[in-house]
C-alpha positions as CSV (number, residue, x, y, z in Angstrom):
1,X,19.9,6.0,-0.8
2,X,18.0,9.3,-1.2
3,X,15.4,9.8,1.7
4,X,13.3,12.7,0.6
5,X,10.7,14.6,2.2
6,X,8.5,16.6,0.7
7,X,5.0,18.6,1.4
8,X,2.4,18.2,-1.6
9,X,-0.5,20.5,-2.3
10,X,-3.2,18.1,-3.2
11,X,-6.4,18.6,-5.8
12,X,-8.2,16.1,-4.3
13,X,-7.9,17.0,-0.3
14,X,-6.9,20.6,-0.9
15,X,-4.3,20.5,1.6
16,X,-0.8,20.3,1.9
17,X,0.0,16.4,2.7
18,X,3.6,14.8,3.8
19,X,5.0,12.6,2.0
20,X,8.4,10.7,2.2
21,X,10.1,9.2,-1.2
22,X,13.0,6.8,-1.2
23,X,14.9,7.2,-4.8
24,X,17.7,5.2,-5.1
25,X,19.1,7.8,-7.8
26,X,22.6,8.4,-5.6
27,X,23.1,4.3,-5.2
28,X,26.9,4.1,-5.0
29,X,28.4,1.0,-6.1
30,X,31.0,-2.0,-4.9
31,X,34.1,-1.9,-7.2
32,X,33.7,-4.9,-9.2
33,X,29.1,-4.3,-9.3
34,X,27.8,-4.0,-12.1
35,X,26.3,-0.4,-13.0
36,X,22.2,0.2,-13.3
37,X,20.9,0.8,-16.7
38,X,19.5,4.4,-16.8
39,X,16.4,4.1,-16.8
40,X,12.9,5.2,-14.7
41,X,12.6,3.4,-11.3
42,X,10.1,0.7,-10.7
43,X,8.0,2.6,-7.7
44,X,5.6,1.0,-5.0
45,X,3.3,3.6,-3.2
46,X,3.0,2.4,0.3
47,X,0.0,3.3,3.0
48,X,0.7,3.4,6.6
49,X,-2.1,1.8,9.2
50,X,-4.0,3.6,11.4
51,X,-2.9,6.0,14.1
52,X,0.3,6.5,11.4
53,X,1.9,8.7,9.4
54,X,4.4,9.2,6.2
55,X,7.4,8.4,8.8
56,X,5.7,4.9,9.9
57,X,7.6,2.6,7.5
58,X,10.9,4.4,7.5
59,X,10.9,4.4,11.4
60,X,8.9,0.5,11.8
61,X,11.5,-1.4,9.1
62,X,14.2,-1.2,6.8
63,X,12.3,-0.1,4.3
64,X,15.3,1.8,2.6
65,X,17.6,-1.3,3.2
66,X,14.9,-3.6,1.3
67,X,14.6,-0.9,-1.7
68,X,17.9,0.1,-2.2
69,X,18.1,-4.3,-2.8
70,X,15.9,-3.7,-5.7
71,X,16.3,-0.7,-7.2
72,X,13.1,0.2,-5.9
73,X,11.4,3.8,-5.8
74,X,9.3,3.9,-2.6
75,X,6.2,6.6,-2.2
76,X,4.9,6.9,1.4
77,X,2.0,9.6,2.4
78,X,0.0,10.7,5.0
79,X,-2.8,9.5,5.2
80,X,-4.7,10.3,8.6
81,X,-7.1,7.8,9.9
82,X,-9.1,7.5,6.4
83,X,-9.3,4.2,5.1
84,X,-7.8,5.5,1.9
85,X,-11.5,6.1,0.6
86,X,-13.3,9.4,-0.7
87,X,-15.7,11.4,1.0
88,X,-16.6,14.3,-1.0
89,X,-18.8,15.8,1.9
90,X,-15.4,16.3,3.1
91,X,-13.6,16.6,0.3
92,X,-11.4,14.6,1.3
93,X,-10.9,12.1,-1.6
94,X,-8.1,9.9,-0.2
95,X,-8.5,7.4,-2.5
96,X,-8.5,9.8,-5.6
97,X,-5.3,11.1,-4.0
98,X,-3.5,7.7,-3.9
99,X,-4.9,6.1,-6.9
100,X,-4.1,8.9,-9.6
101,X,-3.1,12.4,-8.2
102,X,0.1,11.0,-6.1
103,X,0.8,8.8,-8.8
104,X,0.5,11.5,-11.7
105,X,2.6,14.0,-9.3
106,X,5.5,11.9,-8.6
107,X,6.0,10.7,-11.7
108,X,6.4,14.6,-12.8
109,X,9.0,14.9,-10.3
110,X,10.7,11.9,-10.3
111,X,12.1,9.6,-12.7
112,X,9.6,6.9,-12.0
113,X,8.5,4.5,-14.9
114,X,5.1,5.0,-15.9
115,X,4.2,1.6,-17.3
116,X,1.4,-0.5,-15.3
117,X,3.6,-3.3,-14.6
118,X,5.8,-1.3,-12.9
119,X,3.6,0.1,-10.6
120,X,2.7,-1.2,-7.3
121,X,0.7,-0.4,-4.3
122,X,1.1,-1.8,-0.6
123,X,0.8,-1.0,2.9
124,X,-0.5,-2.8,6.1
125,X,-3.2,-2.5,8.6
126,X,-5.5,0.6,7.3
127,X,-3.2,0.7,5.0
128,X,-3.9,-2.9,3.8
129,X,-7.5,-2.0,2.9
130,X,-6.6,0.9,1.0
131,X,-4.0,-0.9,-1.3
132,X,-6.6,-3.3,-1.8
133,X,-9.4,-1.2,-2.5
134,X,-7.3,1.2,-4.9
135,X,-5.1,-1.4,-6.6
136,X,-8.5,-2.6,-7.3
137,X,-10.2,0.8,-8.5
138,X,-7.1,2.1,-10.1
139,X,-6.1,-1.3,-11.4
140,X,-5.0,0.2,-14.9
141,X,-2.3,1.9,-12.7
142,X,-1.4,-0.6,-10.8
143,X,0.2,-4.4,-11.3
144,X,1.1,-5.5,-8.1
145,X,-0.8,-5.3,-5.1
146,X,0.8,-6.0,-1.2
147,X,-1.9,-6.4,1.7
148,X,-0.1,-7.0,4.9
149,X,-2.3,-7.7,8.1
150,X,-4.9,-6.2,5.8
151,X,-8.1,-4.4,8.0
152,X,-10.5,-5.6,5.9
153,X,-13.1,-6.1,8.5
154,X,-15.5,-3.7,6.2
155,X,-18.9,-6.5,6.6
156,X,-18.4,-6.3,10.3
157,X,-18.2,-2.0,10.1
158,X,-20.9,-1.8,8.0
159,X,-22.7,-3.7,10.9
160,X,-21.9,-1.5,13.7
161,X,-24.7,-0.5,15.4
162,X,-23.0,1.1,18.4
163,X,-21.2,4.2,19.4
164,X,-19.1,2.5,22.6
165,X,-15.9,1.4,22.8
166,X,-12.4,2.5,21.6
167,X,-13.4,5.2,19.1
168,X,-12.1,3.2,15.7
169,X,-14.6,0.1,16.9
170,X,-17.5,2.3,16.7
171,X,-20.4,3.1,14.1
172,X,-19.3,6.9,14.1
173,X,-16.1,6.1,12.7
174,X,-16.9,3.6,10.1
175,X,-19.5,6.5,8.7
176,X,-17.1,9.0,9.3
177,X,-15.0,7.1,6.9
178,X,-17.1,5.1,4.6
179,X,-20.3,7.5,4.5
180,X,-23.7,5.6,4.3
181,X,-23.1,2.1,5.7
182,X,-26.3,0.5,4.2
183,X,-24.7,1.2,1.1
184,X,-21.2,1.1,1.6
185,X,-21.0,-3.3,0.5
186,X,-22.4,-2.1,-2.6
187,X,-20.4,0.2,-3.9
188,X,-16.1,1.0,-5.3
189,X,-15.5,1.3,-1.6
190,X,-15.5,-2.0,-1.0
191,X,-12.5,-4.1,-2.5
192,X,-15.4,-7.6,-3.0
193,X,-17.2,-5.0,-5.4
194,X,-14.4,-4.0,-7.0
195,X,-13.1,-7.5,-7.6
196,X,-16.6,-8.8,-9.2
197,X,-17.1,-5.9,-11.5
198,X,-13.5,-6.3,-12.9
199,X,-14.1,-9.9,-13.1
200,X,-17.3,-9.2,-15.0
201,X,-16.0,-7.0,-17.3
202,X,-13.2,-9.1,-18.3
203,X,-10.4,-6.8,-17.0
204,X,-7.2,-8.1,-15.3
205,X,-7.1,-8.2,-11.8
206,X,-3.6,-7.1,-10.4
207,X,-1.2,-9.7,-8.8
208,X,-1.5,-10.3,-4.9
209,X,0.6,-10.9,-2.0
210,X,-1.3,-11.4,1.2
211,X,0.1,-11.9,4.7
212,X,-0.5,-11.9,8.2
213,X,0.2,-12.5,11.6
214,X,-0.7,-16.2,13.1
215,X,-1.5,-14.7,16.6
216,X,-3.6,-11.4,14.6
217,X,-7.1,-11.1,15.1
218,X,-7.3,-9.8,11.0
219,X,-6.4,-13.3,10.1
220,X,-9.8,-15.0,9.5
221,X,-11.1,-12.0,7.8
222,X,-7.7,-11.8,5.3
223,X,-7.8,-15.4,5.0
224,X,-11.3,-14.9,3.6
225,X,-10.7,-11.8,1.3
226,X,-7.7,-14.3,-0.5
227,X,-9.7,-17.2,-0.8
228,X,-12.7,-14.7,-2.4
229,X,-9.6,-13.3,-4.6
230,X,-8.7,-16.5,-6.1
231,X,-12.6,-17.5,-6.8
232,X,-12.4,-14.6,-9.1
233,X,-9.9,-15.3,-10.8
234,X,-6.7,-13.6,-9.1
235,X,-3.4,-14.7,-8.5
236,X,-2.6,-14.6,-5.2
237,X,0.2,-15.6,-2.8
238,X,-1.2,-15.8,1.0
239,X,1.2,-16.6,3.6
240,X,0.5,-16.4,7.4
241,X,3.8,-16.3,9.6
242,X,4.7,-15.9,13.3
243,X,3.6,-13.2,14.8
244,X,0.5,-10.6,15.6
245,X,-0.3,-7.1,14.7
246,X,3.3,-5.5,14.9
247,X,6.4,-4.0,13.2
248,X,8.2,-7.4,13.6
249,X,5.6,-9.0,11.3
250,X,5.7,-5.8,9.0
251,X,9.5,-5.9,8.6
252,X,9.8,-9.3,7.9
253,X,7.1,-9.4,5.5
254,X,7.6,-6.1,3.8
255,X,10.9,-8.3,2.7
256,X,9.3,-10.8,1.3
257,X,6.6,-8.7,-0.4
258,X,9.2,-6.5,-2.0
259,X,11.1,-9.7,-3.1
260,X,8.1,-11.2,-4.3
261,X,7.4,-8.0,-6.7
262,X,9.3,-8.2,-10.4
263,X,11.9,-5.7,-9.5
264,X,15.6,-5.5,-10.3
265,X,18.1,-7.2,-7.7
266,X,21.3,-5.5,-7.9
267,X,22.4,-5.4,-4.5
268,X,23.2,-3.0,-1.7
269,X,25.5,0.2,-2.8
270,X,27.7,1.6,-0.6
271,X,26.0,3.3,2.4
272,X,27.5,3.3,6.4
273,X,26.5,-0.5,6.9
274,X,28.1,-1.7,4.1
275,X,31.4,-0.3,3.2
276,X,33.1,-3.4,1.7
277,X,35.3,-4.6,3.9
């Protein structure tokens, strides 16, 4: 399993951003396993929460473990503490960055299928909302949507009205991120827009998977979002399981998301925890 990382010059933040990519290109096989078709790689772009990084899910899980499983391409960026939303003041057009341009510039370097239904976005936390909110915007790139522990908490930012507190619980930060917060409800920032205007234009609404943590704060607010989902029309799968806003939770549920996804199954190659013996 090929861990690369890489450092992109991005269009839409003009910066150079991190990124890790697991390719399962040098997959060794058991004697006896059948051998992979060649072919692109089915690919999930997955968003790290807040306070993270590119190295958050290859240090938190076994992300590589899980993708190696399926034959599964793994994208993983940088995203600072952004929400995964644009702010052209700024220029920093996060979502633009992980709806199209990281999409469009891995697929030039990497053989990574470029049909929809191939493509999937994910992440947790931060992260969460901005798979949401892009799978949504971008939804004619993406198929598959994973929102684990999902901070989609954007009614209750758009309703700050103090600066006190832990900086990420206070109004500054939810502008700094989302801009003008008397408009912010009503606009492709948030993922309830997004959802209804699909819906009212007749346009498919990627597949969900939805989890989180019976002991996380997030859960009434994600339990919400799903059940809003389903009323307009998506398919979603919402499981709440042991556990609060951690990497336990993540790992085990990252699992299940990535085994939940339409990916191949082929089984672990030959790597230093699995020699065949």
């Amino acid at each position: 399993m090929a861990l690369i990382r890489m450092e992109l010059m991005s269009q839409s933040l003009m910066r150079t951003v991190p990124v890790n990519v697991i390719l399962p290109a040098d997959k060794m096989t058991l004697p006896g396993m059948p051998k992979r078709e060649d072919k692109p790689y089915k690919t999930l772009y997955l968003l790290h929460g807040v306070f993270g990084s590119y190295i958050d899910w290859v240090c938190g899980t076994r992300i590589q473990r899980y993708a190696e499983e399926h034959d599964l391409a793994v994208v993983m960026p940088s995203g600072d503490n952004s929400f995964y939303v644009d702010r052209p003041e700024s220029n920093n057009l996060y979502g633009q960055f992980v709806g199209r341009e990281l999409v469009e510039l891995t697929r030039k370097m990497f053989p990574l299928s470029r049909k929809r239904e191939d493509t999937y976005i994910g992440g947790l936390s931060m992260g969460g909302f901005g798979a949401l909110r892009n799978g949504l915007r971008y939804s004619e790139t993406f198929s598959h949507i994973i929102v684990l522990s999902g901070a989609l908490h954007l009614e209750q930012m758009a309703a700050r009205t103090e600066d006190t507190g832990f900086f990420i619980e206070t109004r500054s930060y939810a502008e700094a991120c989302f801009g003008d917060l008397s408009k912010v409800l009503e606009s492709d920032k948030n993922p309830k827009y997004l959802a209804k205007r699909l819906k009212a234009a007749g346009k498919d609404i990627p597949r969900l998977y939805m989890a989180c943590g019976d002991q996380d704060s997030l859960l009434p607010v994600n339990r919400e979002m799903a059940g809003f989902l389903k009323e307009q029309g998506a398919d979603v799968t919402f499981e709440v399981g042991p556990g609060n806003h951690e990497w336990d939770f993540w790992d085990a549920y990252i699992k299940k998301a990535i085994e939940w996804l339409p990916t191949e199954e082929n089984g672990l190659g030959i790597n230093s925890g699995n020699i065949g013996v």
